[in-house]
Each structure stands twice: as C-alpha cells, then as structure tokens.
C-alpha positions as CSV (number, residue, x, y, z in Angstrom):
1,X,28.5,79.9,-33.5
2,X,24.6,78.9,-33.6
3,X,24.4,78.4,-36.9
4,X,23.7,79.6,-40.4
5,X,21.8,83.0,-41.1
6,X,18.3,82.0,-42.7
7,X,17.8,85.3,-43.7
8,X,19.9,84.4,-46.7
9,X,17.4,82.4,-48.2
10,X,14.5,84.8,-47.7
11,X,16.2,87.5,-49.9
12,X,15.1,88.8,-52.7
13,X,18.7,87.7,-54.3
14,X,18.5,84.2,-52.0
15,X,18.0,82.5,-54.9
16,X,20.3,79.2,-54.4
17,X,21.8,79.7,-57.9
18,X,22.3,83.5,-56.9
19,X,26.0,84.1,-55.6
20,X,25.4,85.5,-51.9
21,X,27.4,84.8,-49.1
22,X,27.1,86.4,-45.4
23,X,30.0,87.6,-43.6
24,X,31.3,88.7,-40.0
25,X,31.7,92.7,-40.4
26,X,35.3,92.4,-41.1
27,X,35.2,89.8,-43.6
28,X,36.9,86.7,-41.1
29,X,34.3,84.1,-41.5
30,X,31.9,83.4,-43.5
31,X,28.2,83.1,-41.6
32,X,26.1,81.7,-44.9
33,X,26.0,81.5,-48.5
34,X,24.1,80.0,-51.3
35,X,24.2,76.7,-52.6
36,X,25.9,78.5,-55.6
37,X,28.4,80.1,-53.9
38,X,29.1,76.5,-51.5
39,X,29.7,75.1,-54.8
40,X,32.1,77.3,-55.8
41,X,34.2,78.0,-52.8
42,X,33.6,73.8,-52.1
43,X,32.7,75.0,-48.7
44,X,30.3,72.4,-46.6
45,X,27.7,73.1,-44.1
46,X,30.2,71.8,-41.8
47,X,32.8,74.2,-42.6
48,X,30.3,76.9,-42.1
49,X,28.9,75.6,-39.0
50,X,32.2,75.3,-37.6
51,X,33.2,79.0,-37.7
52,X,36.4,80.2,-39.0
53,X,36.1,80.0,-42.9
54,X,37.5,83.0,-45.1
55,X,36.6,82.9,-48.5
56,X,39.5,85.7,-49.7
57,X,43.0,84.6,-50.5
58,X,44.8,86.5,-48.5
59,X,47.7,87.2,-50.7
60,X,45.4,89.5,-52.4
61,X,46.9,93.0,-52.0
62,X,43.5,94.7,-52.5
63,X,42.0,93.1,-49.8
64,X,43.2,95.3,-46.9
65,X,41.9,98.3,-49.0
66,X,38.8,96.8,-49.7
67,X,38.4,96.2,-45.9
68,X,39.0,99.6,-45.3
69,X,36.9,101.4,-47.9
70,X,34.0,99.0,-46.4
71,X,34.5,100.0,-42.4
72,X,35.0,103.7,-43.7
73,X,32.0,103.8,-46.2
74,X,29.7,100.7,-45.1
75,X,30.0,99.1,-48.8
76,X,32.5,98.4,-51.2
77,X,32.9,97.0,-55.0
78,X,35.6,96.4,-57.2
79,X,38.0,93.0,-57.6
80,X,39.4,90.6,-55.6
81,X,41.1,87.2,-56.0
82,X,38.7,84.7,-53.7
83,X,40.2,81.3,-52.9
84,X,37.9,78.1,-52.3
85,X,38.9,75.8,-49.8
86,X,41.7,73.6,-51.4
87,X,41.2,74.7,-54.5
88,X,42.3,77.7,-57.1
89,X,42.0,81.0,-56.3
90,X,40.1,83.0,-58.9
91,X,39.2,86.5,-59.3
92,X,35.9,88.2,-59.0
93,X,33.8,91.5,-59.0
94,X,32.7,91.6,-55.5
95,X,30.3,93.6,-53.5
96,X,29.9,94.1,-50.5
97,X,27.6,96.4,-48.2
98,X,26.8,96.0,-44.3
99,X,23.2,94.8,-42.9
100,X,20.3,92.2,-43.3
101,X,20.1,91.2,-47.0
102,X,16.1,91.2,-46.6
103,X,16.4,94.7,-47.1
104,X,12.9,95.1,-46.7
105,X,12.3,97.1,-43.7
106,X,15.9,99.5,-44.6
107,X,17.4,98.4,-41.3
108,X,20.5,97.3,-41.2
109,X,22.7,94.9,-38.9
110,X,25.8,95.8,-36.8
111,X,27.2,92.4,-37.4
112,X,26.7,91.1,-40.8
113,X,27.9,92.1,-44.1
114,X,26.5,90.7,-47.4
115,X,28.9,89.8,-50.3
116,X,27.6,89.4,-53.7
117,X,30.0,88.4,-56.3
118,X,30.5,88.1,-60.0
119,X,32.6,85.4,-61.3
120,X,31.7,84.4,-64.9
121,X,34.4,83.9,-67.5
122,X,34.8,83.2,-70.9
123,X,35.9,79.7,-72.5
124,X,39.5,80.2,-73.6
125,X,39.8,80.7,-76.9
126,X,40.0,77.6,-79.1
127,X,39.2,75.2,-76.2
128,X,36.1,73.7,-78.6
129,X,38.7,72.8,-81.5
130,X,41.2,71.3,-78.8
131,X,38.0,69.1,-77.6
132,X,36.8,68.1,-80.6
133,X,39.6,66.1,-82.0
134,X,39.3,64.0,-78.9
135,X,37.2,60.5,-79.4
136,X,35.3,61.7,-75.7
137,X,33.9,64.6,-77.7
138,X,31.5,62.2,-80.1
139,X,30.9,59.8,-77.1
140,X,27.3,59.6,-76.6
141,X,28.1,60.0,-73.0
142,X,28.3,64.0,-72.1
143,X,31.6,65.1,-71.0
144,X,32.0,68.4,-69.4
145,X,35.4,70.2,-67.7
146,X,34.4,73.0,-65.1
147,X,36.7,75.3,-63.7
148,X,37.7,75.1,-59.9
149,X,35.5,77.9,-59.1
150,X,32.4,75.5,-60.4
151,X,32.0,77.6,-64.2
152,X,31.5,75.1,-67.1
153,X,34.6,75.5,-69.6
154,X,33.7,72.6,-71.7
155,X,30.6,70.4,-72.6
156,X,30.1,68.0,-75.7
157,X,27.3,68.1,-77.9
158,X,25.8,65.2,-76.9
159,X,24.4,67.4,-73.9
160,X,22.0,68.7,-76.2
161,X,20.2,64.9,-76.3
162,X,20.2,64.7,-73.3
163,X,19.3,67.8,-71.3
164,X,18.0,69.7,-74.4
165,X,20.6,72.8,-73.8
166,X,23.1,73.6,-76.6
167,X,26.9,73.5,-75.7
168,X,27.1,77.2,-76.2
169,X,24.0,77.9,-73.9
170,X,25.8,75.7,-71.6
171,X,29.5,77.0,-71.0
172,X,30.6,80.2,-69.3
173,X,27.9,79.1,-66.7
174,X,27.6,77.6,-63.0
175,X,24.9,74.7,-63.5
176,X,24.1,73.9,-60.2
177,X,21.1,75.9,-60.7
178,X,20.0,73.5,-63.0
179,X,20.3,70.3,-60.3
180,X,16.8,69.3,-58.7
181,X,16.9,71.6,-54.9
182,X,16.7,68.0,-52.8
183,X,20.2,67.0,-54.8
184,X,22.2,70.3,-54.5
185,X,23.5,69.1,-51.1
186,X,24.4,65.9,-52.5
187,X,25.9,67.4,-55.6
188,X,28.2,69.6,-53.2
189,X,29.3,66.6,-51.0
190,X,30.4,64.4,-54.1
191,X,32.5,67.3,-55.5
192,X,33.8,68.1,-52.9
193,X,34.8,64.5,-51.9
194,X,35.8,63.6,-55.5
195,X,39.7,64.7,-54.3
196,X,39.8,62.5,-51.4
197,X,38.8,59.3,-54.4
198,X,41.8,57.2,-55.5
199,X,41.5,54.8,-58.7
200,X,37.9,54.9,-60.7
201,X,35.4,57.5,-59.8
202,X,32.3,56.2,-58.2
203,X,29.1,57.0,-60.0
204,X,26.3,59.1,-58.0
205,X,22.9,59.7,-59.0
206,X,21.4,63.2,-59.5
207,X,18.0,65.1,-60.8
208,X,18.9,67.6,-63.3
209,X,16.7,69.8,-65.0
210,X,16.2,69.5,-68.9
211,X,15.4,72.4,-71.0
212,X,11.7,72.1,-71.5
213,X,11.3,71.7,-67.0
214,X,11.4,67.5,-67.0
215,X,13.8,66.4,-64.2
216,X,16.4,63.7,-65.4
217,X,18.2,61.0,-63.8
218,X,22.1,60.9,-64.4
219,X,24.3,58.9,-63.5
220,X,27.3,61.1,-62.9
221,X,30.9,60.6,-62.5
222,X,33.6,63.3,-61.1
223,X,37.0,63.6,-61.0
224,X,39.5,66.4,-59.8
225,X,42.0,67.2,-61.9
226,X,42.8,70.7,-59.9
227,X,46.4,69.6,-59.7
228,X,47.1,68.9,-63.3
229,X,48.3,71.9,-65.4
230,X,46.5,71.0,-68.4
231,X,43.6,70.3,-66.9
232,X,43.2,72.8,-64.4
233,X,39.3,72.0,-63.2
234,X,37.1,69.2,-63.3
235,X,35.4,66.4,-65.6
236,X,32.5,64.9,-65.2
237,X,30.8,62.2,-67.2
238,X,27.3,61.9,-67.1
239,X,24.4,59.6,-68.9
240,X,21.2,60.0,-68.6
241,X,19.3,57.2,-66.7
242,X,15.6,58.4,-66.3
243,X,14.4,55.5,-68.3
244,X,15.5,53.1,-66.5
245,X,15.2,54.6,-63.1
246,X,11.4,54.4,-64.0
247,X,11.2,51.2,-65.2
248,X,12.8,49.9,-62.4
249,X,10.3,51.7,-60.5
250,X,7.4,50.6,-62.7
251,X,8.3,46.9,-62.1
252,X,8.5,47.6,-58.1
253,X,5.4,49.0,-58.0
254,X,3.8,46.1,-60.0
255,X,5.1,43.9,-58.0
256,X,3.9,45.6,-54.8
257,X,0.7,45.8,-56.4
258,X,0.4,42.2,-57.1
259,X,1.4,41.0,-53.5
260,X,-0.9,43.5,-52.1
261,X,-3.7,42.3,-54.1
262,X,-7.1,43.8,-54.9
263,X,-8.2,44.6,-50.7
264,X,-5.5,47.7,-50.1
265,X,-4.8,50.8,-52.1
266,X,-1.4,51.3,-53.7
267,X,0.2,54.4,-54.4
268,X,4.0,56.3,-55.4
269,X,4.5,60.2,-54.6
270,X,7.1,62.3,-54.6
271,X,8.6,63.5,-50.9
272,X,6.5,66.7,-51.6
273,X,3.1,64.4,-51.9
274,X,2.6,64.6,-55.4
275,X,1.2,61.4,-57.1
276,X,3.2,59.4,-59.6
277,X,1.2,56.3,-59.9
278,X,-1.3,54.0,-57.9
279,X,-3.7,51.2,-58.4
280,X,-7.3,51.6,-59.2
281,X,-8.0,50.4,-55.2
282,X,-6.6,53.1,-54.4
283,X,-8.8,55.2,-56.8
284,X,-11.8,53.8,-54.9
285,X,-10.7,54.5,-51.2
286,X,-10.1,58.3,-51.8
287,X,-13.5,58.8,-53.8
288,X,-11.5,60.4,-56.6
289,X,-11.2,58.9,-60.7
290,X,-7.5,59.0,-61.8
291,X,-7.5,62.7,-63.8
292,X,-8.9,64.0,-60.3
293,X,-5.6,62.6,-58.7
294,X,-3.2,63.3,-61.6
295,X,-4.5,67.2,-61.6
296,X,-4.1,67.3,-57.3
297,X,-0.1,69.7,-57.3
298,X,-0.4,67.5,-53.9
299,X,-2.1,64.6,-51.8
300,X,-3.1,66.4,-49.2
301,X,-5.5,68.7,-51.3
302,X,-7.6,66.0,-51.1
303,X,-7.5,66.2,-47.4
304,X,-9.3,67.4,-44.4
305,X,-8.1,70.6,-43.8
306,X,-7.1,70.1,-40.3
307,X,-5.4,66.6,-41.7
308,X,-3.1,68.3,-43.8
309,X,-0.2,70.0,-41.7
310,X,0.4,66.1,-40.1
311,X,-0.2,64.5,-43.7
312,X,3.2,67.3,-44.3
313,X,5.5,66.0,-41.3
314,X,4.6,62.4,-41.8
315,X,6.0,62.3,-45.6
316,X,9.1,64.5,-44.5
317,X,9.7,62.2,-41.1
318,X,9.7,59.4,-43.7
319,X,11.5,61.1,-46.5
320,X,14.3,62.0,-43.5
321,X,14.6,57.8,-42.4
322,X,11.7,57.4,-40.0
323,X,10.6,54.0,-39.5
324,X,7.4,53.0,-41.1
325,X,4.2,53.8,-38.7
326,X,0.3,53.5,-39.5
327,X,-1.9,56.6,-39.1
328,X,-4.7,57.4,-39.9
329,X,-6.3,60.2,-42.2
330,X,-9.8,61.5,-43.5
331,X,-9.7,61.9,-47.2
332,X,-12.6,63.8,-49.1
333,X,-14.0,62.0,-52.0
334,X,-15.5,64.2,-54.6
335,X,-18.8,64.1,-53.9
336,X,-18.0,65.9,-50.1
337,X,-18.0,62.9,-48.2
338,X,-15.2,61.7,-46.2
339,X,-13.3,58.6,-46.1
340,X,-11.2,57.6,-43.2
341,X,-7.8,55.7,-44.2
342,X,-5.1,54.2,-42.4
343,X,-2.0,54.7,-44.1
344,X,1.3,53.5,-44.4
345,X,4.3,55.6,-45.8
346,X,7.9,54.2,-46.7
347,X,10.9,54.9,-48.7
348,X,11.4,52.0,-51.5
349,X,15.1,50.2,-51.3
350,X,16.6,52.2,-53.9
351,X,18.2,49.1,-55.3
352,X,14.9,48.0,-56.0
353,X,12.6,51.0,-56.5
354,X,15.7,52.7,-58.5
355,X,14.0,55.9,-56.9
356,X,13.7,58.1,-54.1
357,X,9.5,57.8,-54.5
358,X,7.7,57.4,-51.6
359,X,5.1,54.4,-51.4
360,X,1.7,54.4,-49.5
361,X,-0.9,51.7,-48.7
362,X,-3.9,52.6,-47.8
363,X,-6.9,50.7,-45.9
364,X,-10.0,51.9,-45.3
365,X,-11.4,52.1,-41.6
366,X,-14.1,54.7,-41.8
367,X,-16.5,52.0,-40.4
368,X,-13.9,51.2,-37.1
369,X,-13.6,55.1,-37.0
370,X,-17.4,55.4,-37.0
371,X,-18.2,53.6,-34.8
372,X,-15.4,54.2,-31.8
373,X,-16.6,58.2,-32.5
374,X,-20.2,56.4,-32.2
375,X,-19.1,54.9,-29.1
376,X,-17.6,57.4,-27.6
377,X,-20.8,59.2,-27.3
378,X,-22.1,56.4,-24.8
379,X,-22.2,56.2,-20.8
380,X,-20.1,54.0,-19.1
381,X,-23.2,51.6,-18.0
382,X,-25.1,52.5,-21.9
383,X,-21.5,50.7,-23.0
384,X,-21.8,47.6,-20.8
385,X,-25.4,47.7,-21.9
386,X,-24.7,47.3,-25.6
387,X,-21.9,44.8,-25.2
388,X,-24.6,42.8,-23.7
389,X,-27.3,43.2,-26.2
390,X,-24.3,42.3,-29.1
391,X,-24.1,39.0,-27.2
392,X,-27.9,38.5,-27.9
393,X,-29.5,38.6,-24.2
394,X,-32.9,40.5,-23.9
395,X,-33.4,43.0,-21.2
396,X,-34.6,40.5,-18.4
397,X,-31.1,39.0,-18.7
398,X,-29.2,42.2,-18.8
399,X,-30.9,43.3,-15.6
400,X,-30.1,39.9,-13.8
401,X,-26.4,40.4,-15.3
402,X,-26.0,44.1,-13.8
403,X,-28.4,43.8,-11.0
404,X,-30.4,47.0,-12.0
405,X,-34.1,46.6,-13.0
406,X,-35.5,45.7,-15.9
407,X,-36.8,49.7,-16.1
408,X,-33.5,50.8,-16.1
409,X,-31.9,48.3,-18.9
410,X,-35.0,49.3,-21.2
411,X,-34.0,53.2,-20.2
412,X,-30.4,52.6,-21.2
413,X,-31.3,50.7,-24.4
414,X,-33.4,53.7,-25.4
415,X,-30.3,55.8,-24.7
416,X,-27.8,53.7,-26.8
417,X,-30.5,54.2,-29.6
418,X,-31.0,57.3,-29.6
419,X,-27.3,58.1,-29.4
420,X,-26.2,56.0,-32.2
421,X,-29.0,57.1,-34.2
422,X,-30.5,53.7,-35.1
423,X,-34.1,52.4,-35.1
424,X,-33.4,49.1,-33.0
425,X,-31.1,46.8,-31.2
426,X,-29.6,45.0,-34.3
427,X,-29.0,47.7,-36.2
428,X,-27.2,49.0,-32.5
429,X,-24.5,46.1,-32.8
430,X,-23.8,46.7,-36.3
431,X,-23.3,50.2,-35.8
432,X,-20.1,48.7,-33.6
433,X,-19.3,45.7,-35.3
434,X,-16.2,47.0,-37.0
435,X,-14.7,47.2,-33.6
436,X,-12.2,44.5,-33.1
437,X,-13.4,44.1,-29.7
438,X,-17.4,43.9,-27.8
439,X,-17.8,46.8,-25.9
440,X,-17.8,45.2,-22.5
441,X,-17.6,46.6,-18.9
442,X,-17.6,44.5,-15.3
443,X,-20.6,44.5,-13.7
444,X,-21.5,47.0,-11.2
445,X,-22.8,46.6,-7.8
C-alpha cells in the first residue's frame, strides 16, 4: 500500500473534525480518514499505512446487507455497529457511496468508497447528578469522561473558566476539533497509548482552543477505563497552563536577549512565522516599528518575494528537528529599501522555553552582501587590481607587481571605478571592506 489518499483532506467535508473515512470498495481496509474519525476508531497512521484495518465489527448482522445494497446500488445508508481497534463497539448512521470524495468534477473511482458517519449520543440520563456529588466535580481542575468512541459524556463546570464553553455546550460532542491542528497527532498517540500506562498517568501538553479563538496550554492527563463497567470510557484531567508556559517563555527570551546583547536582533515566532515577541534590534534590522511587525499574519510578508518560499522550508526543516544553520535573507524595510540579514532559526529546549516557539537571531550583512555582488561584477585582473590599491600601492607599483604597464593598471583602475560606481580609489576599498578577506589574485605572467 503507498499510502494514505490526500484527496480526503481536500474535500469539501475533509474537515479534520468532519467524520470521513476512505475505504477499499468492499469495505476490508480502511485507505484514510480524518483526524476525527482516527480518534474515534483509535486508529494510528501506522495502522493505516500498514493495510489491513476494518473499522466494522463484524458480528454486526447488517453488515453483509449493507455490503450488498452498496455493490448492487453504488451507496448505501442506514446503521451499523463499528468497532475501534481495542476498544467498544458502538453504533452509527453510516453512509457510504463509491468514488473520489472531491466530487468536483462528478467522476468517480473504481476503487474507493467514502464512509461518512454519524455517531453522536446523548448523556445518559442523570449522569450530571451522579457527578456532582463527587468532590472531582468542584475541583478547580476540569474533569471530563468520554465514551470509547471519543464523544464527551461528562465535563465539570470548571471547564467554563477555563476554555469559556458551558458543560452543556460541551457534552454529546467529539472535541478534538477544538485541539490546535499541530497537536491532533499528538492528542491521538497519547490516547491511544494511555492503555498500554500502568500506575499514575503521565501528563502531556496540548493547545486547545477557548471559546473566544485564544489557544490554551493544558496540561492533560488520560486514563482508560474501557474495561471497567462503571466507567465504560475515559477521564481526563486537565489544567490550564498558558500562563506559565509564557512566562517561562518570557524569562527565556530575556535572558537570550541579555546574552545577545544590543549588536544582534532577537526574535520568537510561531512554526508558521508569525511574531510573538522580539527586541527593539531587531526592530531596527528589518526597517519596520513594532505595530508594522505585530500586524505582518507572517514574517515573510516582509520579505523579498523570491525569499519567501525558502524563508517557508527553513522554519518547517527547523520546526521538523533540523539542526541550526545560518542563511541569509533580504528583508524590506518600509520605506522600499532592502536589508540583507543572516539568520539563525532554532527550536528552544522546551524545558526552558516551556514552548514550542521558534527563536531567530538576526545580523545584518547588507554591506558583506554589497559588496561580494559589487565584486562580482569585476574582471579577474580588475580584482587583483583592487586588492592591490586596498594595500595602498599607487599604480607604478601595481604595474611592477603584475608586470603590465603602467597604461594598463591606470585602465583597469578606471574599470574598477566605474564598475563599483565610486568617484576614487578610497572610496573603491571601502566599497569592499566588509569582506573578511582583500580581494587578492597571483600575479600573472
């Protein structure tokens, strides 16, 4: 198998809180499916990529049927029971009809069929009262008990202080679609790992999204509790974090700040390249004040155009584990100019930073860059010529040095100047000075 269908995820209906899953045309294995829907069925990428995976229980006497009226008709709907892996089989109002689910051209493919499926419930009745006589219930810590199939059967009010939602928004519900997109993965990996964890749960860290669009940071704990009869599902306890997550962060950047000192520029940004915080060095590099850099939805706005696509793969090679590397970038200030920067991008420890921010230094090396573009326009022999004139020695001594005439040195000097659009020799070596090395050459015969 080569892999997951992306057409999934360019669907009108690929939304990753949207329950979609593609299947083999007879319903054996599972091809893709939502984040959602991986949540619920507690399926990995692996388990995908690996071929094999059925998402019905096959006890389900409807299921043949079902199969039937879909090979017969191309589509079928009505309930089944489906069964995540190792977990509780629950039932559903499934659909499913063959071909792409783009939909957008009305083709349709020989070897796929799409399942959507419905699987809300209600809270069983009186499960609030049961909950609220326990002491976890007032517990400024939220505690919530989901179903296997990932639906939220209980939350405590303190949920509302925390995320902004009310319990009864809250319940009924799968909430993954409220977990920041870079955490979903994650998120899917702890639960379905949290069966495999003997003695106290270990906490994990994730963004979730509160009510009025802020992401927070909570420190989450989960537990299985499938197997227990009362229980039926899972708990989590969660706290939110944020605060000190960016205080932590606050402190690292200071302090990054301070050992940098006033000579480079200092900035955090999110894996996406939009800016958090930097120093006011860093203001003065990139030509911009800090409202112009607050209001950028990215750092590469402020790029050159043809800057920007490897500005993109450098933060995501860095955000993926790549080692730290310099390179080099032309920033336009806002008055049109440009500013050439070398740059350094690299995740913080997370111990320290408490964050998955990225952090960029920033030097500025427009006058190297200048002047190796400035170079680059000279001769061979116009090079060796100016190295010579940087070392101070008038043209009698050049000529003696290169054994050409004195004609010819006074020739190439013109050249140089004219080239490097200066009106004399000095001003020639400073246009190169922010080299690290003379432009030199050996001496032709």
């Amino acid at each position: 198998m080569s892999g997951p269908i992306s057409t999934i995820h360019d669907a009108p209906h690929g939304d990753p809180a949207s329950r979609v899953v593609l299947l083999t045309p007879d319903w054996s294995t599972v091809l893709d499916a939502t984040s959602t829907c991986r949540y619920q069925l507690r399926l990995a990428r692996e388990d995908i990529l690996d071929g094999g995976t059925s998402v019905f229980d096959p006890s389900d006497e409807r299921l043949a049927p079902a199969r039937a009226e879909h090979r017969r008709t191309g589509r079928f709907h009505g309930p089944l029971r489906l069964r995540p892996k190792d977990g509780t089989p629950f039932e559903a109002l499934v659909s499913v009809v063959s071909g792409s689910p783009a939909g957008g051209d009305g083709s349709t493919r020989e070897d796929l069929a799409v399942m959507e499926y419905d699987a809300e419930r209600q809270v069983p009745h009186g499960l609030e009262q049961q909950w609220s006589r326990h002491p976890l219930h007032h517990s400024p810590d939220v505690v919530a008990l989901y179903e296997a199939d990932g639906t939220l059967r209980y939350i405590s009010p303190s949920v509302e202080d925390v995320l902004g939602w009310t319990p009864q928004e809250m319940t009924g519900r799968v909430t993954i679609d409220l977990v920041h997109p870079d955490d979903v993965e994650p998120m899917i990996d702890a639960m379905l790992s949290a069966a495999e964890v003997t003695g106290p749960p270990r906490p994990v860290v994730f963004r979730v999204r509160h009510r009025d669009g802020r992401w927070r940071h909570l420190e989450v704990m989960l537990r299985d509790l499938s197997d227990d009869p009362e229980v039926g599902g899972s708990t989590v306890h969660f706290r939110d974090i944020t605060d000190r997550v960016e205080e932590l962060g606050a402190h690292w950047f200071a302090g990054l700040d301070a050992l940098d000192g006033s000579s480079g520029g200092l900035a955090n940004l999110t894996p996406e390249g939009r800016l958090v915080r930097f120093n006011d060095r860093f203001q003065q590099l990139v030509g911009r004040s800090r409202e112009q850099l607050l209001q950028l939805d990215s750092l590469e706005d402020a790029l050159h155009p043809e800057d920007r696509v490897g500005w993109r793969a450098e933060l995501r090679r860095v955000a993926q584990g790549g080692a730290v590397a310099a390179s080099e970038w032309r920033h336009l200030r806002a008055d049109g100019s440009l500013t050439w920067v070398s740059a350094r991008v690299q995740r913080p420890l997370r111990s320290a930073g408490g964050s998955d921010l990225l952090v960029v230094t920033v030097e500025d090396v427009t006058g190297r860059k200048e002047a190796e573009q400035a170079l680059a326009l000279l001769t061979p022999r116009e090079q060796e010529v100016l190295g010579l004139v940087r070392q101070g020695l008038d043209n009698s001594e050049i000529a003696r040095a290169l054994f050409v005439s004195v004609h010819t040195v006074k020739h190439h000097v013109q050249g140089v100047l004219r080239k490097l659009e200066v009106p004399d020799r000095r001003r020639a070596a400073e246009r190169v000075a922010a080299l690290d090395t003379s432009p030199r050459g050996r001496p032709r015969d």
